[in-house]
C-alpha positions as a printed Julia matrix, in Angstrom:
308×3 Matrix{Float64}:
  24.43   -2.29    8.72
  21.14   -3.39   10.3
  20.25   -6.56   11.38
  17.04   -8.19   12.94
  16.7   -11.48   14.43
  13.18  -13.05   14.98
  13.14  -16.11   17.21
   9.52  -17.7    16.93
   8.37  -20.06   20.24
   9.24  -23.65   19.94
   6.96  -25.24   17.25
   6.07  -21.9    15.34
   7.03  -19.96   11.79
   7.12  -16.87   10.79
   5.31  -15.13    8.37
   6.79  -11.58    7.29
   5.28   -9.42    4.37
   6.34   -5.88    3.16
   3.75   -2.98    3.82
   6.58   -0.88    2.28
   9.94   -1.6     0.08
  11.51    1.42   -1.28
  15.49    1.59   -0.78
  18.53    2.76   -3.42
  19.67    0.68   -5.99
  22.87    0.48   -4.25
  21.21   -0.68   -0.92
  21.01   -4.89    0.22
  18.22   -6.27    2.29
  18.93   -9.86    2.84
  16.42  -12.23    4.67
  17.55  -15.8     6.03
  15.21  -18.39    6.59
  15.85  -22.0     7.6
  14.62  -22.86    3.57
  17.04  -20.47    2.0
  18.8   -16.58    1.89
  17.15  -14.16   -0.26
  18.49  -10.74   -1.18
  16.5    -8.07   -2.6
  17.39   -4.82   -3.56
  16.52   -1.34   -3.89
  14.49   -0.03   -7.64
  14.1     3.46   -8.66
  11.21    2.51  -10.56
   7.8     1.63   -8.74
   7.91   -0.65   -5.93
   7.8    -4.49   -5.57
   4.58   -5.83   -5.07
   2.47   -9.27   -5.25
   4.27  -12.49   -4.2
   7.85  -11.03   -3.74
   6.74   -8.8    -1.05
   5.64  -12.18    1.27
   8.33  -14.46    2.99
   7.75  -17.59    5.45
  10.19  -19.51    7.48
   9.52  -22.65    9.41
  12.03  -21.3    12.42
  14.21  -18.34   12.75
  14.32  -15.58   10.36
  16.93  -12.89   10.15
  16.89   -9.57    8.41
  20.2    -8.46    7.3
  20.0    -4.05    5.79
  23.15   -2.94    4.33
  23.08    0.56    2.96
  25.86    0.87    0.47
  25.89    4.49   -0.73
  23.66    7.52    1.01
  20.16    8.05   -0.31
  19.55   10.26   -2.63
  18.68   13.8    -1.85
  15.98   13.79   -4.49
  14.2    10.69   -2.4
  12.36   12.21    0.47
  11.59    9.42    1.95
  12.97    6.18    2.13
  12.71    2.57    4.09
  11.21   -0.79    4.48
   8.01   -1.6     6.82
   7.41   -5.12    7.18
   4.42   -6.93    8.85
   5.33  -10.21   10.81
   3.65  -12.33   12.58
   3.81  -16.27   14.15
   2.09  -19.52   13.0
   1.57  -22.74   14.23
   4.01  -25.44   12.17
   1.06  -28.34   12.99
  -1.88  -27.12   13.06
  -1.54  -23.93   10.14
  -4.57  -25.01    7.96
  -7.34  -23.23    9.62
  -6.2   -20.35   10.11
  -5.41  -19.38    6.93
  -8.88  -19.84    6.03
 -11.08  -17.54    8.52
 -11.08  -16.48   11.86
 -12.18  -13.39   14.13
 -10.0   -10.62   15.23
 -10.16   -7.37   16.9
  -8.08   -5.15   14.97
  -5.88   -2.78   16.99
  -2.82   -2.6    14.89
  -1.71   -3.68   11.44
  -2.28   -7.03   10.77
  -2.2    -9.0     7.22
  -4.3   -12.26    5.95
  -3.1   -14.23    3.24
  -4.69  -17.15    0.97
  -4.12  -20.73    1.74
  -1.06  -21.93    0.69
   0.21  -17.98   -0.67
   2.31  -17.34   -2.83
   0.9   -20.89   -4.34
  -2.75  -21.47   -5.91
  -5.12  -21.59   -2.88
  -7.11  -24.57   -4.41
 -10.51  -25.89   -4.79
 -13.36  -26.69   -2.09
 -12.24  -23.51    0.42
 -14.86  -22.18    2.3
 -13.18  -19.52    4.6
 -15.09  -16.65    6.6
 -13.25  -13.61    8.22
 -14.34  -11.45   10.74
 -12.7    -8.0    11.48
 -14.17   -5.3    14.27
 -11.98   -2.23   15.7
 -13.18    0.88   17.45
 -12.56    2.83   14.24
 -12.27    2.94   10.67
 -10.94   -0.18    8.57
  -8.86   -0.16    5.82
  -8.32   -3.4     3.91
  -5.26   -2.83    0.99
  -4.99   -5.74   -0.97
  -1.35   -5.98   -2.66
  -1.96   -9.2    -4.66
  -5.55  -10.51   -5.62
  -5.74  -12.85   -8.18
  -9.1   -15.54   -8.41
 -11.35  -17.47  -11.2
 -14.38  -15.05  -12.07
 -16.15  -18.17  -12.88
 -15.41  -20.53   -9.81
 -14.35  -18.71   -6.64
 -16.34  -16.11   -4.66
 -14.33  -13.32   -2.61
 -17.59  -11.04   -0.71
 -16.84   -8.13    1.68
 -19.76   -7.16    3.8
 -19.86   -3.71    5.82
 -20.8    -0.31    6.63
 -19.14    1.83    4.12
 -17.86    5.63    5.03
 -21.41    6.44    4.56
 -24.03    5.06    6.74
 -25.55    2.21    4.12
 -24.44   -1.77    4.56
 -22.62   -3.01    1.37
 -21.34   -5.68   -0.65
 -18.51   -5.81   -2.7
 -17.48   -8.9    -4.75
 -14.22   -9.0    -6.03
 -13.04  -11.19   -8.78
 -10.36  -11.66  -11.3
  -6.86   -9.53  -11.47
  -7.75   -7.45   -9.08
  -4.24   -5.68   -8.69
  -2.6    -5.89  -11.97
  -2.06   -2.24  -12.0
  -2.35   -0.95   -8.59
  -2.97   -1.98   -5.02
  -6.97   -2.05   -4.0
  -8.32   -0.55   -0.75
 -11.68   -0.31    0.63
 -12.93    1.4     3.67
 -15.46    0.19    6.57
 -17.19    1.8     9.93
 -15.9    -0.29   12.27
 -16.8    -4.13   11.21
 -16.34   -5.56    8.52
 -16.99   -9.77    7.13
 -15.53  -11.65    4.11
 -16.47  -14.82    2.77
 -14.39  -16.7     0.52
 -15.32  -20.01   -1.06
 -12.46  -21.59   -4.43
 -14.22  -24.38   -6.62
 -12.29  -26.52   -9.27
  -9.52  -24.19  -11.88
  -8.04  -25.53  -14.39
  -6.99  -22.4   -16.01
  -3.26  -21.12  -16.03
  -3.65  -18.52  -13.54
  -2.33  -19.28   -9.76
  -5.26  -17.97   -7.53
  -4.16  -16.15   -4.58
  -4.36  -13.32   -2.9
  -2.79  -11.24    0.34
  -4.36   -7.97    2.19
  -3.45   -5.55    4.7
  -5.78   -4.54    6.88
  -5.74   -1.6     9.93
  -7.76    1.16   11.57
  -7.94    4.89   11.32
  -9.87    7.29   13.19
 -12.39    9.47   11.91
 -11.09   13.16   10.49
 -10.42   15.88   13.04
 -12.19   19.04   12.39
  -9.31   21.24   12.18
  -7.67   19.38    9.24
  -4.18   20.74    8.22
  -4.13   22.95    5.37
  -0.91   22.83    2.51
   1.29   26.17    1.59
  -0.07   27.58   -0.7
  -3.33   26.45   -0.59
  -6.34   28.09   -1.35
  -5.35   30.89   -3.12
  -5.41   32.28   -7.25
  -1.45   33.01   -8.0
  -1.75   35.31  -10.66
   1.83   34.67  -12.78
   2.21   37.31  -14.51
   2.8    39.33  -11.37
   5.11   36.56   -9.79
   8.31   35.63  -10.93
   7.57   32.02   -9.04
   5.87   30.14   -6.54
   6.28   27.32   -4.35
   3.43   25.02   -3.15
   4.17   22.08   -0.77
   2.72   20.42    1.83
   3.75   21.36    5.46
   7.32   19.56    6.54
   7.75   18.49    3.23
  10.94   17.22    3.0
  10.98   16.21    7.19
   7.9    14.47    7.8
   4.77   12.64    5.41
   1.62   14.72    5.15
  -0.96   14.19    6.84
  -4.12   12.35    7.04
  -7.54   13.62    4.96
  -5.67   16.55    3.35
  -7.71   18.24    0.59
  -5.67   21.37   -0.93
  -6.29   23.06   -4.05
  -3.73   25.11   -5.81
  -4.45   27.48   -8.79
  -2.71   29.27  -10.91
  -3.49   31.96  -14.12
  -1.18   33.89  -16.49
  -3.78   36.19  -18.58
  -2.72   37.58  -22.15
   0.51   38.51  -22.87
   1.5    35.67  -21.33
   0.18   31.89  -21.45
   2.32   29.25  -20.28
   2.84   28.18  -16.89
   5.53   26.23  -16.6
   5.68   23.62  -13.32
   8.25   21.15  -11.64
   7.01   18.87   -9.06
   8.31   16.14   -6.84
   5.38   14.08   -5.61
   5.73   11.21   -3.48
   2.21   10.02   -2.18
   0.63    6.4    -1.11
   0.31    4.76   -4.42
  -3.18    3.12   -3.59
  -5.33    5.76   -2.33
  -4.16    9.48   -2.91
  -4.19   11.46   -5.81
  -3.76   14.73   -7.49
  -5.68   15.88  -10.62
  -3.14   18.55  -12.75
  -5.62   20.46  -14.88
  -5.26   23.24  -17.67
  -5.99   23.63  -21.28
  -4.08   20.71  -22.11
  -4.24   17.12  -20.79
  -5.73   16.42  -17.2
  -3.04   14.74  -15.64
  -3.84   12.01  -12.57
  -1.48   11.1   -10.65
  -1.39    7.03   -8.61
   1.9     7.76   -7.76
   4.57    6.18   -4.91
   4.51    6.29   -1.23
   6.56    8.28    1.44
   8.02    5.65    3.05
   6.36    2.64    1.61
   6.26    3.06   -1.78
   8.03    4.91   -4.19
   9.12    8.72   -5.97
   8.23   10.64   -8.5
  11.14   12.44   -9.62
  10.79   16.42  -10.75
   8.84   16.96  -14.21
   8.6    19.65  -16.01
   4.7    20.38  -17.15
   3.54   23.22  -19.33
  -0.57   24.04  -18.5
């Protein structure tokens, strides 16, 4: 058992929101707040996201981990991250619409009022610098096409300035990130809804540093594995199994099995960050791509078998 007490100052909340929720079906995670006790547990499908990842308590707030039976060997990677931080119990309002900060670790910004509708007549401006990169995930972005405005304004990975306006469901299917040089500014502005939809949305945002030039390379990479010679091969990534992969990876694997034989059969475990890696399977049949779960934050893909 694991337990975690938070004890804001006098006069502040807490705010807590999961960058990452992947635990055993078996497993307990039990959060007390000074409005209630919530228990969540673990999902061998994909993981949690939108308004169930975010809790608030007007006081204290204790995390309570109980891990019933020992993970499974075929899950790599498994945890919780969580994202806290304090606010103000009398004077809240403003700051959840705008502000400046310097971002030098992880930090999150939700809508006014989240998980509830954020409501007409906002007119909130954000500001984010750091001496790197900027990553901005959103988890749960839901708005009015027709009434609200959501604008980011930076300098992409490339050297242009650019807009991007975001509206609608956003994240029905997957989380949403976006990358900036540094700087980065939203505006947000909400006008009257009287649809059926809550409006709301939560982000993540941190920094990253630019690639180094010596980027690590995967087993097996960059070489033609002609099958018919090999009985099998394994591909991975390096300290698969002990550690995540690193950052800015780019490995290509290919395979061929020339007349007699055809088929190549292959069984993968792939556990990746669901919002912003991939892997493209090609062959003569279907081109398989692959959003799939996190390391630690997200979830598993569990060994397929795939004939090319």
């Amino acid at each position: 058992m694991c337990v975690i007490n938070v004890e804001p100052l006098e006069g502040f909340g807490v705010r807590m929101l999961f960058e990452g929720f992947f635990i055993s079906p078996d497993d307990t995670l039990t959060i007390k707040t000074t409005v209630g006790e919530f228990t969540r547990t673990g999902s061998m499908d994909d993981p949690e996201r939108g308004t169930v990842a975010f809790y608030m308590s007007p006081g204290p707030m204790s995390l309570i981990f109980e891990q019933n039976t020992p993970t499974a060997t075929s899950i790599k990677h498994a945890g919780f991250k969580a994202i806290l931080k304090p606010f103000d119990l009398y004077g809240d309002n403003a700051a959840q619409c705008g502000g400046e900060r310097f971002i030098n670790e992880t930090y999150f910004v939700t809508s006014f009022g989240y998980p509830q509708d954020y409501g007409s007549g906002r007119n909130c401006s954000w500001s984010f610098i750091a001496d790197d990169n900027i990553r901005i995930l959103f988890y749960d972005f839901q708005s009015n096409s027709t009434t609200d405005s959501f604008i980011m304004i930076g300098q992409g990975l490339a050297t242009t300035q650019n807009s991007t306006l975001l509206s609608g469901d956003v994240t029905s299917d997957l989380p949403v990130a976006f990358y900036y040089h540094k700087a980065v500014q939203i505006h947000f502005t909400s006008g009257d809804s009287f649809g059926l939809m809550t409006r709301k949305f939560s982000f993540i945002i941190d920094s990253y540093p630019d690639p180094a030039s010596d980027v690590e390379k995967c087993i097996g990479d960059g070489i033609v594995h002609n099958m018919s010679d090999e009985t099998s091969v394994s591909i991975s990534t390096n300290n698969y199994v002990e550690a995540a992969y690193s950052d800015f990876l780019n490995c290509e694997f290919s395979f061929t099995n020339p007349p007699p034989s055809h088929i190549i059969y292959m069984s993968m475990v792939f556990e990746s960050e669901r919002c912003c890696d991939t892997m493209v399977v090609n062959g003569i049949g279907q081109v398989w791509l692959y959003w799939l779960s996190c390391c630690i934050c997200c979830c598993v893909k569990y060994p397929h078998l795939y004939c090319l």
